[in-house]
C-alpha positions as CSV (number, residue, x, y, z in Angstrom):
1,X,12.1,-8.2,6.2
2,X,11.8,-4.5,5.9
3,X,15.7,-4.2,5.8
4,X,15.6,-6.1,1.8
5,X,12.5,-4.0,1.2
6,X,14.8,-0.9,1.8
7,X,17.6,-2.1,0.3
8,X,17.2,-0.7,-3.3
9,X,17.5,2.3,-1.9
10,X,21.1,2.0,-1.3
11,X,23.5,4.5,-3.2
12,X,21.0,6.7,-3.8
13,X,21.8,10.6,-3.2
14,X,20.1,12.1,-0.2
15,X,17.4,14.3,-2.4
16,X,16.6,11.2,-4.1
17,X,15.8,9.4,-0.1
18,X,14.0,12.6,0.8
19,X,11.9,12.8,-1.9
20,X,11.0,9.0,-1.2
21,X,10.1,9.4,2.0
22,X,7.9,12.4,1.2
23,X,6.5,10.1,-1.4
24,X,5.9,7.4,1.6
25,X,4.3,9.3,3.9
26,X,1.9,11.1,1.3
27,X,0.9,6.7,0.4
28,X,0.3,6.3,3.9
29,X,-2.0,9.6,3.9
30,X,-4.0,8.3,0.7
31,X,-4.2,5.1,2.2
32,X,-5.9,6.0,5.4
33,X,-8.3,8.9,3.6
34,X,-9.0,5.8,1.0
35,X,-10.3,3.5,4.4
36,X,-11.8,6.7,5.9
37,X,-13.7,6.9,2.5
38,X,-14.8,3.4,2.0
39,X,-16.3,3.3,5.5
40,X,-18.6,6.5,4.7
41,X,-19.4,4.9,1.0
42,X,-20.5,1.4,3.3
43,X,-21.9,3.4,5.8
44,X,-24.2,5.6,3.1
45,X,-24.9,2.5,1.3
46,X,-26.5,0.8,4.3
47,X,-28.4,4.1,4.9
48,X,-29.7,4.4,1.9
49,X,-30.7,0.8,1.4
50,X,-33.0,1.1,4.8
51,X,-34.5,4.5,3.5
52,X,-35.6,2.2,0.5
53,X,-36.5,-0.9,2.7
54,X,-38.6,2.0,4.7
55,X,-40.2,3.2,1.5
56,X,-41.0,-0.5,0.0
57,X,-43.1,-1.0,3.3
58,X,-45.0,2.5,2.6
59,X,-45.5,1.6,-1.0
60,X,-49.1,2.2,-1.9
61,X,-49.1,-1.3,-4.1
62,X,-48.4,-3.0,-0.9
63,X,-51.7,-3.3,0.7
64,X,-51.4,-6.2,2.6
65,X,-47.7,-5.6,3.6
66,X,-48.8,-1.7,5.2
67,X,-51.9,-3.5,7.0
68,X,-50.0,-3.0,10.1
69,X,-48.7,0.4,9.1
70,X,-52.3,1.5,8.8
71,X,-53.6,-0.4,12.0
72,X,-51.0,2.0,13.7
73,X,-51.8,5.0,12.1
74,X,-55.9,4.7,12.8
């Protein structure tokens, strides 16, 4: 399979297949920072989501819901 993804590169003059696989390895490069990135962006999500599911529960509106929170701190 990879041999006909390669094979439009046939004939071409050896700067041009340089340059390509230059161009190639810098893809593979982005593409792994990209997953690196999306994984800290998922992982700061969740953080921040549980930072505000922490500061729902202190909410001074929520009286009955901090009952326990208040129990504790007493």
């Amino acid at each position: 399979m990879s041999w006909a993804v390669e094979e439009w590169k046939d004939g071409l003059p050896g700067k041009a297949l340089q340059k390509i696989q230059e161009m190639e390895v810098q893809l593979d490069k982005l593409k792994k920072e990209r997953t690196q990135k999306q994984f800290q962006l998922d992982s700061l999500e969740a953080a921040l989501q549980k930072q505000k599911q922490k500061l729902w529960w202190l909410s001074p509106g929520k009286h009955s819901l901090c009952f326990p929170l208040k129990l504790q701190i007493q």
